[in-house]
C-alpha angles and dihedrals in degrees: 000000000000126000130184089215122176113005124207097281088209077077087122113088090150089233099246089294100113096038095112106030132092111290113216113234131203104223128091124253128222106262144162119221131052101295098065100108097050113036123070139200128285097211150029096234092054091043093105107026110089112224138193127255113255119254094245092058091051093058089049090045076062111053105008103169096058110025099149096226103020110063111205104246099164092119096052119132139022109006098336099325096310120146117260116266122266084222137020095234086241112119080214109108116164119183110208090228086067090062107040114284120131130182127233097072093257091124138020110263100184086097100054084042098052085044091049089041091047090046086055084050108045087050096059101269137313150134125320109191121201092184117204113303138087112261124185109245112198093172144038115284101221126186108198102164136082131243087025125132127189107207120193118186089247143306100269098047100039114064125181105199107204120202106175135058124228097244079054084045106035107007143257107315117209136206117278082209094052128240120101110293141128113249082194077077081082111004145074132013144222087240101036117178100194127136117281101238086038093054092048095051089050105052088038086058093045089050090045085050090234100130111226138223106246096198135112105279102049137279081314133053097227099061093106133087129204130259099185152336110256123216130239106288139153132246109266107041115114091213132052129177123250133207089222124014091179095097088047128086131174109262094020114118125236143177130238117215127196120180127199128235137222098272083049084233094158084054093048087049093051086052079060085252131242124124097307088072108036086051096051123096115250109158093077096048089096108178088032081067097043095067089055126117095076110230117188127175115215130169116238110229096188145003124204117172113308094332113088134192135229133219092219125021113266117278098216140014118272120226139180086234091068099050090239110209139164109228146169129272135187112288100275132216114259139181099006134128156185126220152173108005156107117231100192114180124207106286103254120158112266103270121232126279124303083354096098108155094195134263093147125165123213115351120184114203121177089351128147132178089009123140144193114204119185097353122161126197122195133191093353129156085224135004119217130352134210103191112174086329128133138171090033121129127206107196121181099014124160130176113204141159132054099355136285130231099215101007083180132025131175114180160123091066108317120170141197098004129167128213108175127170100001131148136206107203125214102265109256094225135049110268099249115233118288096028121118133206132216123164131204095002128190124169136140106077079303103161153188087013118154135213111190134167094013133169116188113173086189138003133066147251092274134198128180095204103249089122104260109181133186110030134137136227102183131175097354121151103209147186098211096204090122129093134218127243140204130112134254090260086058096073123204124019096215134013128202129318096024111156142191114190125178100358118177107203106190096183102041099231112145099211116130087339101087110043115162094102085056122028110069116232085010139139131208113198134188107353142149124276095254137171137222119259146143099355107047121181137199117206123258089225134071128216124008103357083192095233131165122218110190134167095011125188084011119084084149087064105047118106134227087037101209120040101205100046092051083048089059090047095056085046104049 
């Protein structure tokens, strides 16, 4: 069998696309103001003039957990922003040799990697090692366990060369929300780290043809029960009060649920309020109101009495309306990773639209506190997945080769990620006819999500209605030729505190960039002077959406020049 294994990683010239665009650069600048240390400079240019913070950054330097269009995400990402760990603090190492796997592509080596990666987790957690080499994949690899981390020596040297599909490996997944098409479009990945006994639920389900719910609870909405009830408290505050803590303990994880109630006035306040939103018609956006109610995990970090606090401030306010509760959730994945490799699937043309077969890279599914770090990903149908996963960081990403429907998706109601230096490559064949791009995607009620340090040489900001609200694209340099998706039923595109901060737009369209005209209680810093062409939206809302436009035409200028590291400065 031949196989067109590792390819020369120097394969981004940029293609003349970035040429004249800002270049990021990795040195600080000389700044006033509390995000000095951590933030650096966006040009070269800029590199040694000091410049003042912009006016919007120092009211939010004021009050940073309820600014009304800047939400606080300094804590996104694995345990509160920190990097990943070197090691897993397990003694248990297994090398997939060891168990089989042989590089060259003669024979297929999933099955010596899944054994290796099943021997780290029923010992408690440890190291599973794919040195350099290619080596062949027929199957999903699946990391089920926590504490597990699957360590390749790079990803230019370790290369997983994937020949089925997961509709060929699983079976054809269906909608949840009926029509015909395939639920693998967003769903789903050749490397999937998803819990054992979830994983197992889910692709039962998919086999059974019973589509499940992906969220954080099961295949229904109603396998939770609740801890306790939660008092009246803002967004913002790191502690609430609870009617019962004995179900509580430091370090465990929880979910907060917020239902909504017949006005939709938790949707209307996710929307920031006002009369946009009460005024809005909610009762026929039908799978907008399928993903209430909001569920968010969180880890408690103490318990004292009957007051509790929380690892991250709350996200929204709580109110008695919303029958506000701490419950339980499926036993999540925690503290595993992925790491230095490339995961290439067999070259096939992009299939059309909503008919994805498959191919999928790295999909992350109940999963908190996980992490990818230099990963490539190379001819998928889709790139890396947040499914019902929060708290997870994926460092050093990149999606490269023939084109990707979603090369990003963050969705089903996924909080506090972190992408960081990611990169979406210009597909190296022509879309056929009848595909569709998107880009870095969030939807579903997913909030408080950050993209930072990106370079995407196609795609867009895309967001799949659903009403996801305060998230964050922050120092990208982008190409914007993608489109957004959703349906009607599907209701807003954005919520409230949405922002976009130092955006380099290289080909001045407008689209999902500048979105001050769009996103309620929103700001947009720091972007290209850009123009409105091909995909033209209207806002959801009627009347003063309450945005900020600042820095316009001037990403070069703003200062701090990343919003989330100068966050995790004033935080820390």
């Amino acid at each position: 069998m031949a196989i067109g294994f590792i390819e020369n990683k120097g394969h981004i010239s940029r293609r003349g696309l970035l040429a004249g665009a800002v270049a990021v650069a990795a040195t600080a600048v000389g700044a006033t103001g509390p995000a000095s240390a951590a933030t650096r400079g966006t040009t070269a240019a800029a590199a040694g003039a000091p410049r003042a913070a912009t006016p919007l950054w120092r009211e939010f330097a004021a009050a940073p957990f309820t600014h009304p269009q800047i939400p606080f995400v300094g804590r996104a990402g694995y345990r509160g922003g920190s990097r990943p760990p070197r090691h897993t603090g397990r003694g248990f190492t297994a090398d997939v040799r060891h168990y089989g796997a042989e590089p060259g592509g003669s024979a297929d080596a999933a099955p010596a990697i899944n054994r290796a990666i099943a021997a780290a987790g029923e010992r408690g957690g440890g190291t599973v090692l794919i040195p350099e080499g290619a080596y062949r994949i027929d199957d999903i690899i699946r990391i089920g366990h926590s504490d597990v981390v699957v360590r390749g020596a790079g990803s230019g040297r370790t290369e997983l060369y994937a020949t089925r599909n997961l509709t060929e490996l699983i079976g054809a997944y269906g909608s949840r929300y009926g029509g015909d098409k395939s639920s693998w479009s967003w769903a789903g990945g050749l490397i999937w780290l998803c819990p054992k006994d979830r994983w197992a639920s889910l692709t039962d389900a998919i086999r059974a043809k019973d589509w499940p719910f992906e969220g954080w609870t099961g295949n229904r909405r109603d396998e939770w029960r609740t801890l306790t009830a939660v008092a009246p408290a803002r967004r913002g505050d790191r502690s609430v009060t609870v009617d019962d803590p004995t179900g509580l303990r430091r370090g465990g994880l929880v979910l907060l649920r917020l239902a909504d109630d017949a006005g939709h006035t938790l949707l209307e306040h996710m929307a920031g309020g006002g009369p946009g939103p009460e005024t809005y018609p909610w009762d026929d956006k039908t799978k907008l109101t399928s993903y209430v109610p909001y569920e968010w995990p969180v880890r408690v970090t103490s318990v004292h009495g009957h007051r509790v606090t929380l690892e991250r401030p709350l996200p929204l306010d709580v109110r008695p309306e919303w029958d506000p509760r701490l419950t339980t959730l499926v036993t999540l994945l925690t503290g595993s990773g992925v790491e230095g490799l490339t995961l290439q699937a067999v070259e096939t043309p992009q299939s059309p639209h909503l008919l994805d077969k498959g191919y999928n890279g790295v999909a992350f599914q109940c999963a908190y506190d996980c992490w990818a770090d230099d990963i490539t990903v190379r001819h998928v149908d889709n790139g890396f997945g947040l499914v019902a996963a929060s708290a997870c960081t994926l460092r050093r990403t990149r999606v490269a080769g023939r084109g990707s429907h979603h090369p990003y998706y963050c969705r089903e109601g996924s909080h506090d990620n972190l992408i960081e230096d990611f990169t979406v490559e210009q597909r190296t064949v022509p879309a056929p006819a009848g595909t569709q791009l998107h880009g870095i995607n969030v939807e579903g009620l997913s909030s408080h999500n950050v993209w930072s340090r990106g370079v995407m040489e196609m795609g867009t900001f895309d967001s799949h209605r659903g009403m996801p609200f305060a998230d964050v694209r922050t120092d990208i340099t982008v190409n914007n030729n993608g489109r957004h998706g959703g349906d009607a039923s599907a209701g807003p595109l954005f919520g409230a505190r949405f922002t976009h901060w130092n955006i380099r737009v290289t080909n001045g369209r407008a689209g999902l960039m500048r979105i001050d005209g769009l996103a309620p209680y929103s700001a947009t810093v720091g972007i290209s002077e850009v123009a409105e062409s091909d995909q033209i939206d209207v806002p959801d809302f009627t009347g003063d959406l309450h945005t900020r436009l600042e820095a316009y035409g001037t990403p070069e200028a703003v200062w701090p020049p990343n919003l989330y590291e100068a966050q995790r400065a004033l935080d820390g």
